[in-house]
C-alpha positions as CSV (number, residue, x, y, z in Angstrom):
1,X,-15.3,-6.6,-16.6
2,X,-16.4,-9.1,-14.0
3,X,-20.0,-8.9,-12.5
4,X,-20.3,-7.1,-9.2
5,X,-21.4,-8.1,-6.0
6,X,-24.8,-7.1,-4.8
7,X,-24.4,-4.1,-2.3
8,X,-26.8,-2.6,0.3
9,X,-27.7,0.6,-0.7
10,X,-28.6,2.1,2.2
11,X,-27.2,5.4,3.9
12,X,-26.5,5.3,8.0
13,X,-27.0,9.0,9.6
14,X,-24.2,10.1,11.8
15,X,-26.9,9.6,14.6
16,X,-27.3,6.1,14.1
17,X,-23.5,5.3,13.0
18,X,-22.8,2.0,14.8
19,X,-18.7,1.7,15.4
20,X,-17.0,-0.5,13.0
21,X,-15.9,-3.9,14.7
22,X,-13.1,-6.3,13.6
23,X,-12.9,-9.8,14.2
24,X,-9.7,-11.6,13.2
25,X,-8.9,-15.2,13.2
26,X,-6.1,-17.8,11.6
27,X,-5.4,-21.5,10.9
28,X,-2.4,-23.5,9.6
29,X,-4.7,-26.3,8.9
30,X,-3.4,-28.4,5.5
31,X,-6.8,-28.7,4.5
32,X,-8.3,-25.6,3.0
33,X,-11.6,-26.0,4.2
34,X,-10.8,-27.1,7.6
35,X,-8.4,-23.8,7.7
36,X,-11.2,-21.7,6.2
37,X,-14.2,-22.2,8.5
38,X,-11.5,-22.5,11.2
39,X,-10.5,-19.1,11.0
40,X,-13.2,-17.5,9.5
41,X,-15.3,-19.0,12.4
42,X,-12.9,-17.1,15.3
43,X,-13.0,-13.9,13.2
44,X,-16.9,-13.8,13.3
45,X,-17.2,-14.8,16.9
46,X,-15.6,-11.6,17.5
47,X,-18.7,-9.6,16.4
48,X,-20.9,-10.1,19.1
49,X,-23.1,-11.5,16.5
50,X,-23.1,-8.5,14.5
51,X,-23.4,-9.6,10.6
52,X,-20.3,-8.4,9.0
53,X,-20.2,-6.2,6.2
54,X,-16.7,-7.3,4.4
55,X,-14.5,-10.7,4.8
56,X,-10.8,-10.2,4.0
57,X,-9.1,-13.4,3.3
58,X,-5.1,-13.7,3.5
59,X,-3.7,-17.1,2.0
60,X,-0.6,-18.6,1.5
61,X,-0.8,-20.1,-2.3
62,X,-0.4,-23.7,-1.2
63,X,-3.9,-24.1,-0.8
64,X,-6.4,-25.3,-3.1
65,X,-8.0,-22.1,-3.3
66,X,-11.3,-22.6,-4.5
67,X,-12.1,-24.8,-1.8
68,X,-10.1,-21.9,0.7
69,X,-13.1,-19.4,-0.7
70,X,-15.6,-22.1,-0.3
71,X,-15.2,-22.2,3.5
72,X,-14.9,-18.5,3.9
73,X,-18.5,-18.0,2.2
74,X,-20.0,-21.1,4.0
75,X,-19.2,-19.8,7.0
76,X,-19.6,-15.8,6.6
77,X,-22.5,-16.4,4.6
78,X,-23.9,-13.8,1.5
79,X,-21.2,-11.1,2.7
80,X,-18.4,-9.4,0.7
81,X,-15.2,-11.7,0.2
82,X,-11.9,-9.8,-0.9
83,X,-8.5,-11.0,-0.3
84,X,-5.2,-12.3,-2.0
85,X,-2.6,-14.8,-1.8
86,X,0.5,-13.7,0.0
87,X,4.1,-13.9,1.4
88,X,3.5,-14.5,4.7
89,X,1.2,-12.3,6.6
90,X,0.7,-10.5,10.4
91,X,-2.0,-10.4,12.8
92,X,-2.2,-9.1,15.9
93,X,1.1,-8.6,16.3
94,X,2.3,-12.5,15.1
95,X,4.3,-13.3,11.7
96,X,3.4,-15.8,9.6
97,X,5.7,-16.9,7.7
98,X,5.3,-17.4,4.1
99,X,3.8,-20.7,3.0
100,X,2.1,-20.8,6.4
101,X,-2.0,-21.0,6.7
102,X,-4.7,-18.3,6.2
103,X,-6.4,-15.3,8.2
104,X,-9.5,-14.1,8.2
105,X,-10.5,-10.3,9.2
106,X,-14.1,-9.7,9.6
107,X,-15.5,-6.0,9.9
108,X,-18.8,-5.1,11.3
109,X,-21.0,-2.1,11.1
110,X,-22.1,0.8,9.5
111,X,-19.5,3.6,10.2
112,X,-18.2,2.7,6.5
113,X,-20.0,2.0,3.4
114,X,-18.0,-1.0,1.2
115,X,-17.8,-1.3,-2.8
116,X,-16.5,-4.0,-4.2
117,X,-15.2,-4.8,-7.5
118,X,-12.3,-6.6,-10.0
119,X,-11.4,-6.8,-13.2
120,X,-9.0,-9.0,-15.0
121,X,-6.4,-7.8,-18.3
122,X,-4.1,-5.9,-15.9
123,X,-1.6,-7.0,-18.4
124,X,-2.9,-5.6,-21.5
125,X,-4.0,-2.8,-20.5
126,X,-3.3,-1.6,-16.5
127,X,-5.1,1.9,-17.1
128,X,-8.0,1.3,-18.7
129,X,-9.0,-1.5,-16.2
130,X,-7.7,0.7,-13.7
131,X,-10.5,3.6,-14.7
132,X,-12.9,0.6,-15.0
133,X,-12.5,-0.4,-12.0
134,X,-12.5,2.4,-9.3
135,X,-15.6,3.6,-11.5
136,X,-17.4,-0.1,-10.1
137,X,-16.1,0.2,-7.0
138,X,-17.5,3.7,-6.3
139,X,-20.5,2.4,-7.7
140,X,-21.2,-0.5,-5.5
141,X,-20.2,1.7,-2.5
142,X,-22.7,4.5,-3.5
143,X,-20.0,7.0,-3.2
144,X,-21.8,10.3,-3.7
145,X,-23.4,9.7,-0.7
146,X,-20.4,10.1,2.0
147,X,-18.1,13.1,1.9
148,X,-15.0,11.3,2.0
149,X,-13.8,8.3,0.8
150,X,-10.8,6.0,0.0
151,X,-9.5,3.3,-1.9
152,X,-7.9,-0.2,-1.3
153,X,-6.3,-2.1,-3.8
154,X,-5.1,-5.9,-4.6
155,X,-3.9,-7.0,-7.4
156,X,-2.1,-9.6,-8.9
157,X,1.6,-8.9,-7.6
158,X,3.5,-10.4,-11.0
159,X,1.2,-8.7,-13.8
160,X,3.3,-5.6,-13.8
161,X,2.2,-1.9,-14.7
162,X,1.1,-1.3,-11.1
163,X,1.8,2.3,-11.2
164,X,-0.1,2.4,-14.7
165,X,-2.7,0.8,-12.5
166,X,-2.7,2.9,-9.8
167,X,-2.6,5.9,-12.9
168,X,-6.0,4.6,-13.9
169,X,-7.6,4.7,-11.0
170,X,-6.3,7.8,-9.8
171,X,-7.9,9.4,-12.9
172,X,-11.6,8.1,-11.3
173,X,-10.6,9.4,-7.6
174,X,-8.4,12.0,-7.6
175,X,-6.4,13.8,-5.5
176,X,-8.9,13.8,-2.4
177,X,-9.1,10.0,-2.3
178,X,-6.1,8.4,-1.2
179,X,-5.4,4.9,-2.2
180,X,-4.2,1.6,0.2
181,X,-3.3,-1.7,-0.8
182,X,-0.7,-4.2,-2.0
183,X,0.3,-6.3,-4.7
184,X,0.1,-10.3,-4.0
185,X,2.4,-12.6,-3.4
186,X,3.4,-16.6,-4.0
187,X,5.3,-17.2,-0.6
188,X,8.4,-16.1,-2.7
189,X,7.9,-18.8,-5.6
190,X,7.9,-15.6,-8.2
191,X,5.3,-17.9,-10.6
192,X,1.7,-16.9,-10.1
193,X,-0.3,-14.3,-7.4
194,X,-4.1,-14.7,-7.1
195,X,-6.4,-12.3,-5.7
196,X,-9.5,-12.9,-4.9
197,X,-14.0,-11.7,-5.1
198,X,-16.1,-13.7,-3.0
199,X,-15.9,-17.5,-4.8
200,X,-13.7,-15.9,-7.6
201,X,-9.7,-16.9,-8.1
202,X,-8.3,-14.0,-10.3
203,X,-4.9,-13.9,-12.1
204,X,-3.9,-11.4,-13.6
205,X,-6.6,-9.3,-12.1
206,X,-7.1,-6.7,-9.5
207,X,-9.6,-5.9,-6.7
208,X,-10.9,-2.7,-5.4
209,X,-12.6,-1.6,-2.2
210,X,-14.2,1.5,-2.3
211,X,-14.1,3.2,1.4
212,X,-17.0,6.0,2.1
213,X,-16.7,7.5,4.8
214,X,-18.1,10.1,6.8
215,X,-14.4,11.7,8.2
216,X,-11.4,11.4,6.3
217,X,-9.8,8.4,5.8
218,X,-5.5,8.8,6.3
219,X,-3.2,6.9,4.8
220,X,0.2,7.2,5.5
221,X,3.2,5.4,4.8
222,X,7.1,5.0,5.8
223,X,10.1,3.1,4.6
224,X,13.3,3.6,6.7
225,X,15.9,4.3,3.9
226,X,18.6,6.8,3.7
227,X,19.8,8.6,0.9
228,X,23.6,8.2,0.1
229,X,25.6,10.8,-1.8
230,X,24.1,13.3,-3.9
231,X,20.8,12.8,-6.5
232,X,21.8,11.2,-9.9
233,X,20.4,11.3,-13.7
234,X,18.5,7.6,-14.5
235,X,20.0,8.4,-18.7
236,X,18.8,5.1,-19.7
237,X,16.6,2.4,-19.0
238,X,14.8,-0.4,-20.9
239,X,11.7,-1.5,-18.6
240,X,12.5,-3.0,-15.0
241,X,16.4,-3.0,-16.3
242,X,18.6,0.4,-15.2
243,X,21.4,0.7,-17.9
244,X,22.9,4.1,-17.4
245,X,22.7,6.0,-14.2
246,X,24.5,9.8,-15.3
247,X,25.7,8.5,-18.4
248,X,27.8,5.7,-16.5
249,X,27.2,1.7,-16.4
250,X,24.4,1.9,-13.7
251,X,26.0,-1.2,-12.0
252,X,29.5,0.4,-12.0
253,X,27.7,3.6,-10.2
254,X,26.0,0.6,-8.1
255,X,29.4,-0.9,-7.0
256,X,30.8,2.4,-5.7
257,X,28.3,2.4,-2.6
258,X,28.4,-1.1,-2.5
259,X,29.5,-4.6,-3.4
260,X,28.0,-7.7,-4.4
261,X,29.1,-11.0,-3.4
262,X,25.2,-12.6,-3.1
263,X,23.6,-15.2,-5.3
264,X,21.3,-13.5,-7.8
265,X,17.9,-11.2,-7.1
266,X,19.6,-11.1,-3.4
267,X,18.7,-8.0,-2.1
268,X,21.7,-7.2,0.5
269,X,25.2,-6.0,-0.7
270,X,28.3,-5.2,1.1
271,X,29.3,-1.8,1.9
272,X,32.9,0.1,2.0
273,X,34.2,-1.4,5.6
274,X,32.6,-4.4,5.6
275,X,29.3,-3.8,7.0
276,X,26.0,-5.2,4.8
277,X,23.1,-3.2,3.8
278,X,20.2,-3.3,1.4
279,X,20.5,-1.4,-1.7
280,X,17.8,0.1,-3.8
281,X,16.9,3.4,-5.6
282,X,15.0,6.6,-3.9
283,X,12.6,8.0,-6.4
284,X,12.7,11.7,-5.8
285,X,9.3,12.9,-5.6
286,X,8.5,16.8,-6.1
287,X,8.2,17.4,-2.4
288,X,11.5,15.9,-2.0
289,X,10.4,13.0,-0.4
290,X,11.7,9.3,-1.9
291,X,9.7,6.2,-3.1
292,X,11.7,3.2,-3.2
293,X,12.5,1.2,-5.8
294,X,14.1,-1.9,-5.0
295,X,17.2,-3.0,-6.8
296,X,18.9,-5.9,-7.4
297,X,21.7,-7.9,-10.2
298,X,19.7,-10.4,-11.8
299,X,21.5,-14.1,-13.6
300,X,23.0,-11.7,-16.5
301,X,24.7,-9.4,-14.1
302,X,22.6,-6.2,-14.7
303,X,20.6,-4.0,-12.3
304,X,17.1,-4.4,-12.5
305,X,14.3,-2.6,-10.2
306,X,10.5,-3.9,-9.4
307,X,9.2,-1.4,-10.9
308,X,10.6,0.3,-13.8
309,X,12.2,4.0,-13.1
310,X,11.4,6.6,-15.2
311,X,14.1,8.1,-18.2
312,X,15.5,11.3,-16.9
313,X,14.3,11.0,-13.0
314,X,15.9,12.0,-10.3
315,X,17.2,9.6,-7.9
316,X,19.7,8.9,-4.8
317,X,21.2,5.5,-4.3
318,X,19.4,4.3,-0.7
319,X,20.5,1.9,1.9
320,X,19.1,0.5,4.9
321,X,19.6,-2.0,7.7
322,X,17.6,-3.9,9.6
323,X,17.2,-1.2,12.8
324,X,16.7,1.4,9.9
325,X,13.5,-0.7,9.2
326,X,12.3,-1.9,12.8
327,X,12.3,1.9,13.7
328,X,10.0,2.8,10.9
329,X,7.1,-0.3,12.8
330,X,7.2,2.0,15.7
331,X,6.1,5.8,14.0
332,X,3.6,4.3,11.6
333,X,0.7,2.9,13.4
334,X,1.2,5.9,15.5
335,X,0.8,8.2,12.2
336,X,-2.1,5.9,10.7
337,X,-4.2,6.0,14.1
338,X,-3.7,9.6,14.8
339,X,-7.1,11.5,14.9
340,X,-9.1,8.1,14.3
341,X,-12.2,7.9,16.7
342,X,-12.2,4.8,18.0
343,X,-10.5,2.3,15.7
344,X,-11.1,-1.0,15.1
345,X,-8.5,-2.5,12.9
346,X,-4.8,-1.1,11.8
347,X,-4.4,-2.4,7.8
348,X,-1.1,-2.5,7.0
349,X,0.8,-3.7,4.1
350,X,5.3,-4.4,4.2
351,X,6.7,-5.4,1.6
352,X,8.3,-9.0,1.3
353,X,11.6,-7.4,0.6
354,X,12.0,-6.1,4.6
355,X,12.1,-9.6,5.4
356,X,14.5,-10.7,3.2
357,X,16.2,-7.5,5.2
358,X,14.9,-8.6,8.4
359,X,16.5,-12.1,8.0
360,X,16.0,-14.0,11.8
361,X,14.2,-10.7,12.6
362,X,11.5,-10.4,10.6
363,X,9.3,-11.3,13.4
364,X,10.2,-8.1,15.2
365,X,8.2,-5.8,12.9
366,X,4.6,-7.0,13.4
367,X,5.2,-7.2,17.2
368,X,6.7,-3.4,16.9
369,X,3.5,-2.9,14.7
370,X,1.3,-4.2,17.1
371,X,2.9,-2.3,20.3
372,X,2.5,1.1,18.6
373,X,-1.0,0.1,17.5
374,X,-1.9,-0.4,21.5
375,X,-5.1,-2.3,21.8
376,X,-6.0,-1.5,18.2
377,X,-5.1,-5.1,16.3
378,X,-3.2,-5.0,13.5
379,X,-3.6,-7.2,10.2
380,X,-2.2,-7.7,6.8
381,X,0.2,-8.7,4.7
382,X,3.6,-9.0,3.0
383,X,3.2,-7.9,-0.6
384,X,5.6,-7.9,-4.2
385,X,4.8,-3.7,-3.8
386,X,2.8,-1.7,-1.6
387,X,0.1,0.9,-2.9
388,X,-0.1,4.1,-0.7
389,X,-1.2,7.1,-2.9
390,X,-1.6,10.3,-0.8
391,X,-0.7,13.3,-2.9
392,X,-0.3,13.3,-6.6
393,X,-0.1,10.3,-8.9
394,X,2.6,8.5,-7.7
395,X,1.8,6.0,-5.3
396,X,3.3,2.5,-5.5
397,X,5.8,1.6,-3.8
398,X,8.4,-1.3,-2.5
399,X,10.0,-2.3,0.5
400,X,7.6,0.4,2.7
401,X,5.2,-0.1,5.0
402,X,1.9,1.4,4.2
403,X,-1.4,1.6,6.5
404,X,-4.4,2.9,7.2
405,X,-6.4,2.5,10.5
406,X,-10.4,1.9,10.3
């Protein structure tokens, strides 16, 4: 396991609590460490020169990244660097696109206490790093000391096993510590996602943020999909690839509810009259609730989902369009900043795959974001999968919005 970095100890009283504070800034520069300081330079002036206690960095994979972390820490100084390399991100209610600069959110104060940690060998084995890690995390934060606390994860968005990730650390946190995150992207180049620990590049690694907190910490999530028809039997599967669906061809079940006609890994079929949706599976979750798993033919012709689907679940075929998703931006920053006392920063985390959806819309949902988050500012990122874990073990999801406000 990688080292850690060095954490303050100390514990702030209620009485002396000063609010959190969020600065966020952003550059398109082409040089990495122009873009850097650039950014990380208008997210610090925001803090009324209050040090900050965490630096989130949010990068498009163009840049030469070592040099990107260079200027972050040359300009934030000996403070807490976390971040990862995405597919476009949103701030303050503005898309970038993916392929398109960096953004910098700094926070401020002492309302939260911050643990950070990564590991690397996601690959080889997603649980046991998974354990290892929320164990450093909650050790850097000095977690006994707050009453409630939470979790937010990045990791490397083409390792795979997520949900065996998110199994792992669930084991460390349990039910009463909900988990945030997403998986990083490549601006759509499917070849290698970075994240990131102060100075450190990591592949095939994953970083943790353990939250404490004094009041709870919500996380909440919402996808926009509806159910169509009535739930099937997943009867055989092979990893990401969906053979049988009710002891039928799983495509042939596919191609009753909708046709495809895309190149492949396209994620939006035709329906029956000649409208277009997006197609995926709804996990059905024991409170009846679904987690998506998005689906798609790949070059052999087969269905295929992100994130493998487990023998024997219980599933409805899903579809969506683009209002279906939009609608979702408005309710969730609501959700996220209900009961928060005085927030300083909405985290949220879509999933690349909405704007595949989105199309010449995608623009829309960060601006909806931002208008339901008032003057709160929003800030994040579009992930390969989003982590929001808020009752039982299952928590990763795709094409969802997840968020938490701070």
């Amino acid at each position: 396991m990688d080292n850690l970095p060095a954490v303050d100890d100390t514990v702030a009283t209620t009485d002396t609590v000063k609010p959190l504070r969020a600065g966020i800034g952003a550059s398109t520069a082409d040089d990495p460490t122009a873009a850097a300081e650039a950014a990380t330079q208008a997210a610090l002036a925001q803090l009324d020169g209050s040090p900050p206690a965490l630096v989130m960095v949010l990068s498009s994979v163009r840049y030469d990244l070592p040099r990107l972390l260079a200027g972050v820490r040359g300009t934030a100084g000996d403070v807490p660097v976390v971040g990862a390399t995405t597919s476009g991100h949103l701030y303050q209610g503005q898309l970038a696109a993916p392929g398109t600069g960096v953004a910098v959110l700094a926070l401020a104060g002492d309302r939260y206490r911050f643990g950070v940690a990564s590991v690397t060998g996601v690959r080889a084995d997603a649980f046991t790093v998974g354990r290892q890690l929320a164990r450093a995390a909650r050790d850097a934060a000095g977690a006994e000391d707050c009453p409630h606390s939470a979790i937010m994860l990045l990791v490397d968005g083409l390792a795979g096993a997520q949900q065996t990730l998110l199994s792992g650390v669930y084991r460390v946190g349990g039910a009463a510590v909900p988990v945030i995150g997403g998986a990083a992207g490549d601006d759509r180049r499917l070849e290698q996602t970075f994240v990131f620990d102060g100075d450190r590049v990591l592949s095939d690694g994953a970083v943790a943020v353990w939250i404490g907190s004094q009041r709870p910490v919500r996380v909440v999530c919402q996808h926009g999909w509806q159910p169509l028809g009535l739930p099937q039997l997943v009867t055989r599967v092979d990893g990401p690839v969906v053979h049988e669906i009710g002891g039928r061809p799983a495509r042939q079940v596919f191609e009753e509810h909708f046709r495809h006609h895309g190149p492949p890994h396209d994620l939006v079929w035709e329906m029956p009259g000649g409208h277009y949706s997006a197609g995926a599976f709804g996990l059905i979750e024991p409170d009846g609730s679904l987690l998506i798993r998005g689906a798609f033919i790949d070059g052999d012709g087969v269905i295929r989902t992100f994130a493998p689907l487990p023998a024997y679940s219980a599933v409805h075929l899903v579809s969506c369009g683009q209002d279906d998703l939009l609608e979702v931006a408005d309710v969730i920053a609501e959700q996220a900043l209900q009961d928060v006392v005085d927030p300083a920063v909405l985290l949220t985390f879509s999933c690349v795959a909405r704007l595949d959806i989105l199309r010449d819309r995608g623009a829309e949902e960060p601006t909806r974001l931002q208008a339901a988050a008032g003057n709160v500012p929003t800030f994040g990122f579009y992930t390969y999968g989003e982590y929001a874990r808020t009752r039982g073990v299952a928590g990763y999801h795709n094409a969802t919005i997840a968020a938490v406000a701070l």
